[in-house]
C-alpha positions in Angstrom: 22.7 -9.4 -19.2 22.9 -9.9 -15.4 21.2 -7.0 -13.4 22.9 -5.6 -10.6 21.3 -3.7 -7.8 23.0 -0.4 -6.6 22.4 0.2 -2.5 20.7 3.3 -2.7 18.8 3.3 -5.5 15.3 1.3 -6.2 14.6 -1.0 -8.2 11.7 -0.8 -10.4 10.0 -4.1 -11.7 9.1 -2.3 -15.4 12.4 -1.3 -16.1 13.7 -5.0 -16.3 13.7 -6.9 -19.1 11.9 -10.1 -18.7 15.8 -12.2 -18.8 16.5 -9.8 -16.0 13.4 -11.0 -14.2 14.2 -14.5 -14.4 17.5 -14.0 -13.2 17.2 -11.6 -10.2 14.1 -13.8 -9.0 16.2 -16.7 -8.8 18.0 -14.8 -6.0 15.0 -12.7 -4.5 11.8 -13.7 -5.0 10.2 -11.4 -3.0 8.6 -8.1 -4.4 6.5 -4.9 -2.6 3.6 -3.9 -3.9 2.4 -0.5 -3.4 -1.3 0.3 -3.6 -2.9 3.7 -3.6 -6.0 5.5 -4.4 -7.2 8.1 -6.6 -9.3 10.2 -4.8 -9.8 14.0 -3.2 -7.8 14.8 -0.3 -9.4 18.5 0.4 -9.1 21.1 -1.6 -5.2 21.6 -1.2 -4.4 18.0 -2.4 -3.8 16.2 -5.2 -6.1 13.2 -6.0 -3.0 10.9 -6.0 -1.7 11.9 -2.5 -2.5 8.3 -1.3 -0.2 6.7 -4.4 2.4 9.1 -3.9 2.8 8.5 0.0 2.4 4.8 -0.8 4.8 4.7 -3.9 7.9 6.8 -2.3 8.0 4.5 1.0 8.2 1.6 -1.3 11.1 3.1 -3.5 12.9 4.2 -0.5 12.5 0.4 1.1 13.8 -0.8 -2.5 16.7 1.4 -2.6 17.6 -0.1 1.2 17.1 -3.5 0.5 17.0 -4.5 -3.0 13.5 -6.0 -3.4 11.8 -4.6 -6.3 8.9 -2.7 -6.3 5.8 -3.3 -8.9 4.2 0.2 -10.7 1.5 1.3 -7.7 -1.9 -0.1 -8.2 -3.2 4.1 -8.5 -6.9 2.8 -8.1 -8.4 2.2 -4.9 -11.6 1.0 -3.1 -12.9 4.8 -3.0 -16.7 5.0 -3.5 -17.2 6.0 0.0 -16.1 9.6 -1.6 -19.1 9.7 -2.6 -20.0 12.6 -4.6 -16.7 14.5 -4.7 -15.7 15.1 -7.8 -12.5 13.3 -9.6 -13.1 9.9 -7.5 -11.6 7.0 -9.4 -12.7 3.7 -7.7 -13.6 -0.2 -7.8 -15.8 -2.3 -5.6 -14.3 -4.8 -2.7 -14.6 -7.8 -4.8 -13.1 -6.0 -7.8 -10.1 -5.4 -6.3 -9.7 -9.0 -4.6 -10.2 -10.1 -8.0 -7.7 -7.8 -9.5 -5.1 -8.0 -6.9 -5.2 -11.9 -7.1 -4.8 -12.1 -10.6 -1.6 -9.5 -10.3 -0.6 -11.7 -8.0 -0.9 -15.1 -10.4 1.0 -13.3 -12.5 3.6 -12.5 -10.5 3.7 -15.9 -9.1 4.2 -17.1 -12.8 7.2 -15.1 -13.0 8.9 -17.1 -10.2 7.7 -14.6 -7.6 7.5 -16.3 -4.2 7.4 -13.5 -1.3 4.6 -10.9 -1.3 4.4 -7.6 0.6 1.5 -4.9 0.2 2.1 -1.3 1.2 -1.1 0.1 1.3 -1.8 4.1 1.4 -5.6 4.4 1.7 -7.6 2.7 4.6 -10.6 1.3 2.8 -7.8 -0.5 0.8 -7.4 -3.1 3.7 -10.5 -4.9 3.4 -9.7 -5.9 -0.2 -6.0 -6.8 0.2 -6.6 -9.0 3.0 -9.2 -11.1 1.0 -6.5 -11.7 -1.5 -4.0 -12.5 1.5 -6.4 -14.9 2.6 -7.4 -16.9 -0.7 -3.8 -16.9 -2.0 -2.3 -18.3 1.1 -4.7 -20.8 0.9 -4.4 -21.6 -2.4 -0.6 -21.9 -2.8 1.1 -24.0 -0.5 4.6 -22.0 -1.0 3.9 -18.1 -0.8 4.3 -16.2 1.8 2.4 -13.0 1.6 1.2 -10.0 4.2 0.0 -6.3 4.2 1.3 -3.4 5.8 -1.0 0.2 6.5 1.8 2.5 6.0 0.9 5.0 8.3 0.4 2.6 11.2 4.2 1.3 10.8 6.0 3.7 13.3 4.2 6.0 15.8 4.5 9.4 14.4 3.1 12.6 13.7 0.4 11.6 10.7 -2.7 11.6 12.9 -2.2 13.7 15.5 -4.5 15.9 14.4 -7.3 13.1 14.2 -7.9 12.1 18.0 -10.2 9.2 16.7 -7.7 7.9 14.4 -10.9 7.0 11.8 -11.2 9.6 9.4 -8.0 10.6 8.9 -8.0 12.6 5.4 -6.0 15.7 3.8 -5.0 16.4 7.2 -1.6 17.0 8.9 0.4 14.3 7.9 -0.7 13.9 4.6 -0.5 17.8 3.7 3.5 17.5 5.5 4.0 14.2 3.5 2.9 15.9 -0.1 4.7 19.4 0.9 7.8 16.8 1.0 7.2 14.9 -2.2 5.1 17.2 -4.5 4.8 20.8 -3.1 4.1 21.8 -6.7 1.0 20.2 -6.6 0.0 21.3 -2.8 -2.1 25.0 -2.6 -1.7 25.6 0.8 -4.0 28.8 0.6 -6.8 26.9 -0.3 -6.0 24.6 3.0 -8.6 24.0 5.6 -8.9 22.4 8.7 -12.0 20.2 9.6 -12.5 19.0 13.1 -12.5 15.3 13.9 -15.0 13.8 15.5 -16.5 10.0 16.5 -19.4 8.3 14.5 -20.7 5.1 15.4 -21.7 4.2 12.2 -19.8 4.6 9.1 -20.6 6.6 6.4 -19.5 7.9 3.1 -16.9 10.7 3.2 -18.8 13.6 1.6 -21.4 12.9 4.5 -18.3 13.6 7.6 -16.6 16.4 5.7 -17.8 19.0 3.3 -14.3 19.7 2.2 -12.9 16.4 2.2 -10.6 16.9 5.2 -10.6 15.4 8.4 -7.8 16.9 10.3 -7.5 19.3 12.7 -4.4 21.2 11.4 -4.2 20.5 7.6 -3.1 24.1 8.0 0.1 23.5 10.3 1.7 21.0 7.5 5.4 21.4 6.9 7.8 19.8 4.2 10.2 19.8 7.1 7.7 17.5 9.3 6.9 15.3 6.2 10.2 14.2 5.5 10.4 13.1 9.1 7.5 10.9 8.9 8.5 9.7 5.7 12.4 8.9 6.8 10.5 7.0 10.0 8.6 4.8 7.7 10.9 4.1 5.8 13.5 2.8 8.6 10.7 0.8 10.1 9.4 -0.8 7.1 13.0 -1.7 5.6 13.4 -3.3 8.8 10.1 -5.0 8.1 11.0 -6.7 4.7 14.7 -7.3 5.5 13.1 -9.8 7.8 10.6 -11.3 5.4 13.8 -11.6 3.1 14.9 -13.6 5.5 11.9 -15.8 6.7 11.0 -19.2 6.0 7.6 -20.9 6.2 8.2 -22.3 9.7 6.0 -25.9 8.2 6.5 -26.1 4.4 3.4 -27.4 2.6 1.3 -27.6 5.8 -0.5 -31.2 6.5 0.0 -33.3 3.9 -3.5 -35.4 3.8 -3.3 -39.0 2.8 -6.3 -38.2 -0.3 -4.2 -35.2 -2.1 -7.2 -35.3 -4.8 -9.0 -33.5 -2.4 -6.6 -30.8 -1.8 -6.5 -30.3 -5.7 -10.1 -30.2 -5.7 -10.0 -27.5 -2.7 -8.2 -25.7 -4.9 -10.1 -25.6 -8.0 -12.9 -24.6 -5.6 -11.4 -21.9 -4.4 -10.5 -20.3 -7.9 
């Protein structure tokens, strides 16, 4: 019955049975948890090129250190897509409220450690609420978030000076050229000038082609793989020392009235 992890090879949260949960979380009780979007990246790109990125880093992490990795949560906080056809999406606080509950459920199983990958920006706001309410509502979790893209410096936005509306455009087109180039059309690739806004608006209201990058048209699988292999190597490093972290003051200040802190609790939930 006892599940053994291969180096080199993920390992995948659905394929356990729920005796091989209880046992490998009694030794790692950490898990990653991918999170996507569904959503147009241009007319070149798949709608799940922010799941895909997303999903692969986490697998390869896995495979390098063992934690398991949850099925990607494909559905992202997208409306600002606007009127693009093929946008899937949820609101801030349905997302907060989805992600908690994921993570209850996890927690249920034993699961301790937390780690978010996200692969789409607006994703951010959401994840961090739930960082926020379940560290303070569980005194022994340990939980963070990580933008992909922003773990090493690479090539992904070099084509988006601004660094805010980075969409469909070099780096994503290399990254999907690497993972699904059956999917990519590269003839039907444009490239869409970046430029600074104040304000921020929906996407179909700073592109008309929903692509923000100056040389969507320059993407290689060669470059992809690069970025990819660099995100990897950082963010392994990453959870290898959350693997090994402890929560520096275990259960925080212990007031004298702990009815209160129960109460705080049911407050909060």
């Amino acid at each position: 019955m006892k599940f053994e992890w291969k180096k080199g090879t993920p390992v995948l949260w659905e394929e356990f049975t729920w005796e091989e949960v209880e046992e490998y979380v009694d030794h790692c009780n950490m898990v990653i948890i991918p999170v996507g979007a569904t959503e147009p990246h241009g007319p070149h790109l798949p709608l799940m090129t922010d799941t895909a990125q997303s999903y692969e880093i986490c697998k390869r992490v896995s495979a390098n250190t063992g934690v398991p990795v949850i099925p990607p949560v494909a559905i992202g906080i997208s409306q600002s897509h606007g009127n693009f056809p093929g946008t899937l999406w949820v609101r801030v606080d349905t997302m907060i409220s989805l992600l908690y509950d994921l993570c209850t459920s996890l927690y249920q199983s034993g699961v301790r450690k937390y780690f978010f990958i996200n692969g789409h920006m607006y994703n951010d706001w959401g994840i961090k609420g739930v960082r926020d309410h379940f560290r303070c509502d569980y005194d022994d979790v340990q939980i963070t978030t990580l933008n992909y893209w922003q773990a090493a410096d690479t090539r992904f936005a070099e084509d988006c000076p601004q660094k805010k509306h980075i969409h469909g455009n070099f780096g994503e087109t290399s990254q999907l050229l690497a993972l699904r180039p059956d999917l990519v059309k590269m003839d039907r690739a444009e490239n869409t000038a970046d430029f600074f806004t104040l304000f921020d608006y929906r996407f179909d209201q700073v592109s008309k082609n929903g692509v923000i990058g100056e040389n969507a048209t320059g993407g290689t699988a060669e470059a992809g793989e690069i970025m990819l292999g660099q995100f990897e190597e950082k963010i392994t490093e990453l959870v290898k020392l959350g693997l090994a972290e402890k929560i520096p003051i275990p259960g925080g200040y212990q007031r004298k009235n702990k009815s209160i802190v129960e109460k705080r609790r049911s407050w909060s939930r």
